[in-house]
OpenMM code with the backbone's topology and positions (N, CA, C; nanometers):
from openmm import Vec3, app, unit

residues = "UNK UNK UNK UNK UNK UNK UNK UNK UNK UNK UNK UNK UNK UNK UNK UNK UNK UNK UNK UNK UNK UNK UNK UNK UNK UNK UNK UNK UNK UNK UNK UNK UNK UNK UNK UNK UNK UNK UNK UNK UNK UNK UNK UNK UNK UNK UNK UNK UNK UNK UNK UNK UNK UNK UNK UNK UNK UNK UNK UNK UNK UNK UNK UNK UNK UNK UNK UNK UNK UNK UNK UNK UNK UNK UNK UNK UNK UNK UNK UNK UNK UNK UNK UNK UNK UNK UNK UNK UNK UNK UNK UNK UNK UNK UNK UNK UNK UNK UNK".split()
positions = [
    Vec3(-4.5752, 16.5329, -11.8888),
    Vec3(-4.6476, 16.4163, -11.8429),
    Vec3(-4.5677, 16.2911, -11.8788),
    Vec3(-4.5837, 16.2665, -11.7995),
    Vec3(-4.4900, 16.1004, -11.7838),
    Vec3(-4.5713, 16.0196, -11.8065),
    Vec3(-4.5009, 15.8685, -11.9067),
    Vec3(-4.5722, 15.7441, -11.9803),
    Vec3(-4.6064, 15.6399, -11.8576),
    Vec3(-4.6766, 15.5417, -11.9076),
    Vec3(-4.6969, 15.4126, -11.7941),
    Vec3(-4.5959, 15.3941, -11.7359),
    Vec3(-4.6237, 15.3579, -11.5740),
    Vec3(-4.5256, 15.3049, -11.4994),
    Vec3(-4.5016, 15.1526, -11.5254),
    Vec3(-4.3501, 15.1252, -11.5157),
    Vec3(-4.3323, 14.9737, -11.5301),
    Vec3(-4.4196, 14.8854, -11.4095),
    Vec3(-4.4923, 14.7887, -11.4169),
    Vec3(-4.5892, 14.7312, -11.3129),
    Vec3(-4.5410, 14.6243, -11.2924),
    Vec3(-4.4473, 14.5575, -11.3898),
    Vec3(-4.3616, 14.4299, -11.3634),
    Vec3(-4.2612, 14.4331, -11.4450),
    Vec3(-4.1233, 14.3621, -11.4229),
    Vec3(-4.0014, 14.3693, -11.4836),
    Vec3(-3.9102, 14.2587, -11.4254),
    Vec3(-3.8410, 14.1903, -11.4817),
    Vec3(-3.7290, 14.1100, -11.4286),
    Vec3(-3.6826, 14.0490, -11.5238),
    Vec3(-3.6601, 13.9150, -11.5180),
    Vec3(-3.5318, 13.8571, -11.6298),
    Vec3(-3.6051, 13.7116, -11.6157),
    Vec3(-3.6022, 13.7000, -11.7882),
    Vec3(-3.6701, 13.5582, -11.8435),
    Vec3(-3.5910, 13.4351, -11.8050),
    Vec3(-3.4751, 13.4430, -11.7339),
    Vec3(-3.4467, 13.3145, -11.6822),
    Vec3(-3.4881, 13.2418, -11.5200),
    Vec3(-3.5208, 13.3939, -11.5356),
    Vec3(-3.5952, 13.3460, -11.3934),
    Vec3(-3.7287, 13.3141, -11.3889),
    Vec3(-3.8269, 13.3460, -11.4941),
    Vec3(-3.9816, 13.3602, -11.5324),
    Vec3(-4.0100, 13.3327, -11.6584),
    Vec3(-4.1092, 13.2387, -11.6817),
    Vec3(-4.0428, 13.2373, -11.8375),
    Vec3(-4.1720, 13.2828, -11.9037),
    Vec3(-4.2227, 13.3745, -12.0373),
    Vec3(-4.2816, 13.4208, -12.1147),
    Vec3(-4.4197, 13.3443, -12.0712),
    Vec3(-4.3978, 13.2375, -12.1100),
    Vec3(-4.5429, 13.1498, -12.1351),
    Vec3(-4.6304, 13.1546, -11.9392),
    Vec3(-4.5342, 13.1994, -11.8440),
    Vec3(-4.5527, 13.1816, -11.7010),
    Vec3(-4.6273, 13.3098, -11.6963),
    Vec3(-4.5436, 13.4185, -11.7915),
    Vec3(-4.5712, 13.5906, -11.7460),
    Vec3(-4.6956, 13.5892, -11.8085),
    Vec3(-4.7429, 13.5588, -11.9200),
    Vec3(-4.8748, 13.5322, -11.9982),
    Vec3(-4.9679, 13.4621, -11.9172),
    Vec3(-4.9507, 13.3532, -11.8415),
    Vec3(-5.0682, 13.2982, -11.7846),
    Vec3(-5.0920, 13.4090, -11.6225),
    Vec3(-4.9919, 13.4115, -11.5875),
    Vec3(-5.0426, 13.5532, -11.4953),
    Vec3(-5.1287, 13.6824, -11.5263),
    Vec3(-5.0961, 13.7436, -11.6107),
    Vec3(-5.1524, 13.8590, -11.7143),
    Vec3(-5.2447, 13.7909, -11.7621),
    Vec3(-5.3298, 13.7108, -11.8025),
    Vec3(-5.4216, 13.6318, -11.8213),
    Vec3(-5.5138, 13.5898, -11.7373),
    Vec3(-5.4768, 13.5597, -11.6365),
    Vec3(-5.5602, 13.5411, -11.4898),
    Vec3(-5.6091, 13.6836, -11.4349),
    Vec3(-5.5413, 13.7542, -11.4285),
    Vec3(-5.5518, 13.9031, -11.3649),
    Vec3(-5.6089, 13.9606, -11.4515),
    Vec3(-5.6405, 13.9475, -11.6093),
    Vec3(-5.7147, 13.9860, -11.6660),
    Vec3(-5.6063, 14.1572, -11.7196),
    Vec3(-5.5510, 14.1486, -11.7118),
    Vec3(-5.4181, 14.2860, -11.7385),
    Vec3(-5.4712, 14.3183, -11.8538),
    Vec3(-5.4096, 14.4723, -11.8717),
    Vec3(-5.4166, 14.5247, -12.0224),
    Vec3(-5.3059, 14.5951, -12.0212),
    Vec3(-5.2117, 14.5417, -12.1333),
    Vec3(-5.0915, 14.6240, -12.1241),
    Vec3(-5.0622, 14.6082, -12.2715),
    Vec3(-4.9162, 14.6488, -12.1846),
    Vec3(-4.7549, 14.6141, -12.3217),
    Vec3(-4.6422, 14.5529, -12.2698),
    Vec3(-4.6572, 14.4280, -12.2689),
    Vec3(-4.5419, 14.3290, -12.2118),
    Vec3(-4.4161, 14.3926, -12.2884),
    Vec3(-4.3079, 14.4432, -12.3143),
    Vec3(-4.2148, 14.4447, -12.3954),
    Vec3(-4.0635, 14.3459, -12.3373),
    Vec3(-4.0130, 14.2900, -12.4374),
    Vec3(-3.8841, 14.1865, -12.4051),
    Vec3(-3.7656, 14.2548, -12.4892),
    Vec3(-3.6486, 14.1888, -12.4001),
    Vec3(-3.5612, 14.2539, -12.4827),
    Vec3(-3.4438, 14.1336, -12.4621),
    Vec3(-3.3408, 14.0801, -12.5752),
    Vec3(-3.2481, 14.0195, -12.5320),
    Vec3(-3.1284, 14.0809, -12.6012),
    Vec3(-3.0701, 14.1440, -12.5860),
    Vec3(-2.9441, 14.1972, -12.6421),
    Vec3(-2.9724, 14.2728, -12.7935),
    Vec3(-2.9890, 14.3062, -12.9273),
    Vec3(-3.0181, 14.3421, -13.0301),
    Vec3(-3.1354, 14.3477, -13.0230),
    Vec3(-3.2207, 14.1950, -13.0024),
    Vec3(-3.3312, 14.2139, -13.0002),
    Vec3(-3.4416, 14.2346, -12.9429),
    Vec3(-3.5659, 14.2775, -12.9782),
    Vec3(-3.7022, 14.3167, -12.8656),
    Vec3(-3.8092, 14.2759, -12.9375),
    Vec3(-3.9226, 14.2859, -12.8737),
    Vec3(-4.0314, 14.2294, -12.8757),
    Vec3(-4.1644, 14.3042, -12.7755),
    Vec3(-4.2831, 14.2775, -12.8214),
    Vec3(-4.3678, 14.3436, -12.7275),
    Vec3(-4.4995, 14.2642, -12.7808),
    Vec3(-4.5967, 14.2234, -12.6553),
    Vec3(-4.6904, 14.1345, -12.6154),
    Vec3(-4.7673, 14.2482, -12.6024),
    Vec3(-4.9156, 14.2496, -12.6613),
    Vec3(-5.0178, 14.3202, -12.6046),
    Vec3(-5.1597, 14.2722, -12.5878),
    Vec3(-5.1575, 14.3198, -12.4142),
    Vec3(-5.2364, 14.2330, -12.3727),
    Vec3(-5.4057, 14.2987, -12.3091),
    Vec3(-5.5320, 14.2559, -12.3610),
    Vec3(-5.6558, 14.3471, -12.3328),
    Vec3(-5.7450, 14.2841, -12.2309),
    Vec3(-5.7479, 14.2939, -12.1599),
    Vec3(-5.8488, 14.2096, -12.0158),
    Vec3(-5.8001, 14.0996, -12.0541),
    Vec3(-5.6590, 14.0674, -12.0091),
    Vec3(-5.6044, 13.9334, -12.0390),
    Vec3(-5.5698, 13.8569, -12.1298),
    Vec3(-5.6468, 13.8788, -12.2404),
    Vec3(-5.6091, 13.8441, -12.4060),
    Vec3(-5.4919, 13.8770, -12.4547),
    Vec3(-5.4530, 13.7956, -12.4909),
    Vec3(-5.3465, 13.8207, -12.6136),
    Vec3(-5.4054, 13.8818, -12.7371),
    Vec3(-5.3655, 13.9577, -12.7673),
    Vec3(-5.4320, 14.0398, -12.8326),
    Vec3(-5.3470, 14.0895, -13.0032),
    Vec3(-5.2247, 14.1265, -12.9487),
    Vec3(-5.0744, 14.1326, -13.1039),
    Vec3(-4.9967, 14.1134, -13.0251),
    Vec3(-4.9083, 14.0998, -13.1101),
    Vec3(-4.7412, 14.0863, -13.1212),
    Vec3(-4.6728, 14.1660, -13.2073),
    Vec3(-4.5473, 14.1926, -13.1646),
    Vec3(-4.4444, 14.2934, -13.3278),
    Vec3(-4.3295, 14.2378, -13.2445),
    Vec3(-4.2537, 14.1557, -13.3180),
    Vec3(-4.1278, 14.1265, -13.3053),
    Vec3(-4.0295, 14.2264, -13.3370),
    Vec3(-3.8582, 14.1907, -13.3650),
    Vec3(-3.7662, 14.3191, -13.4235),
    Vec3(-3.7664, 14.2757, -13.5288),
    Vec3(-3.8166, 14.1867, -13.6203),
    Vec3(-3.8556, 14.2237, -13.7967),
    Vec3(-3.9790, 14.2927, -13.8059),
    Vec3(-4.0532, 14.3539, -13.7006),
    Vec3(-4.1526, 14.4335, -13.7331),
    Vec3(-4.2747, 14.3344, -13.8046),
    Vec3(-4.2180, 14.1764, -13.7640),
    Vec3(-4.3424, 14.1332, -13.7934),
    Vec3(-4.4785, 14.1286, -13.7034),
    Vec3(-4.6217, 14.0918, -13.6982),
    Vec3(-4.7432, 14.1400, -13.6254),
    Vec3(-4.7769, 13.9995, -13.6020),
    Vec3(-4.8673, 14.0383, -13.4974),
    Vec3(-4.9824, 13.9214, -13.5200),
    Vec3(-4.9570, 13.7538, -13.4301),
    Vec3(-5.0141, 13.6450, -13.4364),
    Vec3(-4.9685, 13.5550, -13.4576),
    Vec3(-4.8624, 13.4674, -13.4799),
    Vec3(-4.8004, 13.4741, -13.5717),
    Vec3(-4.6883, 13.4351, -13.6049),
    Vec3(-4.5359, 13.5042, -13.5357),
    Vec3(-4.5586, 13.6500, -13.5106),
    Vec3(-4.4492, 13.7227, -13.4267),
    Vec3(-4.4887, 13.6259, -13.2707),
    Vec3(-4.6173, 13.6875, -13.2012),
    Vec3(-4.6203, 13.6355, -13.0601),
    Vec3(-4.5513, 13.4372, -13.0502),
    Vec3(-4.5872, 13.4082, -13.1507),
    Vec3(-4.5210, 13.2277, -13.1237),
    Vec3(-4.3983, 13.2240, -13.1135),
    Vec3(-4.3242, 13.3393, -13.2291),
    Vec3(-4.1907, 13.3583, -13.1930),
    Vec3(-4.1147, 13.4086, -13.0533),
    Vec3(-4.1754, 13.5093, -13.0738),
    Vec3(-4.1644, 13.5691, -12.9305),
    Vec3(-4.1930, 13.4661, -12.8067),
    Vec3(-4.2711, 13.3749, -12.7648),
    Vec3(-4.2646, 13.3023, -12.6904),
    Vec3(-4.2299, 13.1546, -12.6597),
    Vec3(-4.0759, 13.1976, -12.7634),
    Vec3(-4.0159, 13.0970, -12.7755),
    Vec3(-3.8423, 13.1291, -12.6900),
    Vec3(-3.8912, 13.2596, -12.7369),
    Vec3(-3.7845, 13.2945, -12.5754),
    Vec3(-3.7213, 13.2650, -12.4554),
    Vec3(-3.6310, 13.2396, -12.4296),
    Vec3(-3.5511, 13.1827, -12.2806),
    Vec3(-3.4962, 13.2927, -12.1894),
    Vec3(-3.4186, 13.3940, -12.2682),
    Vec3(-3.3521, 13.4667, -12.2121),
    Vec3(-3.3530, 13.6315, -12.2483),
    Vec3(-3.3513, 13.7030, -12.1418),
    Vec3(-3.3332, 13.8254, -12.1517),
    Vec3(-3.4235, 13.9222, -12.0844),
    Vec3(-3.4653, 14.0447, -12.0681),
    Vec3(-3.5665, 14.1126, -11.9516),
    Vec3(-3.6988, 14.1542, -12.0093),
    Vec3(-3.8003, 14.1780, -11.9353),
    Vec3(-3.9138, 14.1786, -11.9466),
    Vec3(-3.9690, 14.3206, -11.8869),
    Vec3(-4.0609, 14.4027, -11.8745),
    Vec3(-4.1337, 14.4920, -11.8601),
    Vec3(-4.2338, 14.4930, -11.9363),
    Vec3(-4.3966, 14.4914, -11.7968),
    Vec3(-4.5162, 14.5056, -11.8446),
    Vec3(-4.5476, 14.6615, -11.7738),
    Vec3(-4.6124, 14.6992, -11.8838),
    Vec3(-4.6429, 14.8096, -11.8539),
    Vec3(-4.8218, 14.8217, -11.8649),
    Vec3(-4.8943, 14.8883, -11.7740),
    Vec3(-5.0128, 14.9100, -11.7854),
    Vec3(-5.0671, 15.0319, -11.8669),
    Vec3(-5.1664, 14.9746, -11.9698),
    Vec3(-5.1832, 15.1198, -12.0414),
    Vec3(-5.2612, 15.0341, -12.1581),
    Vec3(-5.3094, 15.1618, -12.1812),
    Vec3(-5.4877, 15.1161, -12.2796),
    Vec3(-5.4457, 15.0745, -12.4112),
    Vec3(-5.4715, 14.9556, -12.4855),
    Vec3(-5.4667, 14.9060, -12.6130),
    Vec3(-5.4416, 14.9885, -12.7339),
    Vec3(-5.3833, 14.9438, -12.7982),
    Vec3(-5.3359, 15.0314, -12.9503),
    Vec3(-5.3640, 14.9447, -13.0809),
    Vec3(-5.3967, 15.0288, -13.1407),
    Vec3(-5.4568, 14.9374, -13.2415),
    Vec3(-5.5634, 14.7815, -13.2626),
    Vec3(-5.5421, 14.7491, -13.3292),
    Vec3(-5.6951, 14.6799, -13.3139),
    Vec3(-5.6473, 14.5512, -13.2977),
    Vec3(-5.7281, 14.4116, -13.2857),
    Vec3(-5.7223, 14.2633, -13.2629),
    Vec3(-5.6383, 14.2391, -13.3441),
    Vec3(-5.4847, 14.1746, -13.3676),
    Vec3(-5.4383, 14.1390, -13.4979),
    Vec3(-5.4393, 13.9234, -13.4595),
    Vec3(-5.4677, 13.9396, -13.3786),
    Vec3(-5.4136, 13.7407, -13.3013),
    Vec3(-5.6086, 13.7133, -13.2411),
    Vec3(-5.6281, 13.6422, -13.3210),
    Vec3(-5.7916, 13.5811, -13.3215),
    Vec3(-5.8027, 13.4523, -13.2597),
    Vec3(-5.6503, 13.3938, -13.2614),
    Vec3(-5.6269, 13.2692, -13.1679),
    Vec3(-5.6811, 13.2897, -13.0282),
    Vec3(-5.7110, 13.1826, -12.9435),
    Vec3(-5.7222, 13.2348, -12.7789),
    Vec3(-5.5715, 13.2265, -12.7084),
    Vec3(-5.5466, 13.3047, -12.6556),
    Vec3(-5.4183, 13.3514, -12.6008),
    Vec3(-5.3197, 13.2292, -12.5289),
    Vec3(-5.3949, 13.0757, -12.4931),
    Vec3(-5.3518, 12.9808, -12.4314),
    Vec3(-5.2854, 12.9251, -12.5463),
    Vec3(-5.3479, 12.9173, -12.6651),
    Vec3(-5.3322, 12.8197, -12.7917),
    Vec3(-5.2094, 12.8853, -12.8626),
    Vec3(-5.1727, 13.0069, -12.8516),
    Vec3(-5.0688, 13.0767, -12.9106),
    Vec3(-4.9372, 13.0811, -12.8193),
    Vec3(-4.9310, 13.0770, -12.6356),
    Vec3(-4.8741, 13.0096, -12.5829),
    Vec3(-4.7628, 12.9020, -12.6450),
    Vec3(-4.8828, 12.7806, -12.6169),
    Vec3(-4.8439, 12.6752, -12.6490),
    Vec3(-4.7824, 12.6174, -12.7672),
] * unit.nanometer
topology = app.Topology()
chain = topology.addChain("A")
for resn in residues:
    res = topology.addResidue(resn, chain)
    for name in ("N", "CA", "C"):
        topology.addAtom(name, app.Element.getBySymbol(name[0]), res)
């Protein structure tokens, strides 16, 4: 059995993080955004649109990873559709952590 299909993918200079979030937000998505720029990666998870965690490549969580993470310019993107893991770690509303 084969994992989620990629449902969106392309390159952050063309789209930028905070753009891919307010889409996935509108549509109400539940996924696993994952980013990648050369060494490093990242992954957005998202529940009927919420921002929901973050884990950067220090394996940090939460809050503080997703701000990092969407501070991003460059490198590729894949959202994948597929049911939530683990629990609420980002209590912020998903616009405010954006920004």
């Amino acid at each position: 059995m084969s994992g989620p299909v990629v449902a969106l993918g392309g390159d952050l200079s063309v789209i930028s993080l905070f753009d891919l979030g307010q889409l996935l937000r509108l549509n109400g998505a539940t996924g696993c955004l994952t980013i990648r720029d050369g060494g490093r990666s990242g992954a957005l998870y998202f529940d009927s649109g919420e921002l929901i965690n973050a884990v950067d490549d220090q394996r940090d969580q939460g809050e503080e990873a997703a701000i990092g993470l969407f501070g991003w310019r460059h490198g590729s993107f894949e959202f994948r559709a597929e049911p939530p893991i683990g629990g609420r770690a980002i209590q912020s509303s998903t616009e405010a952590v954006m920004m």
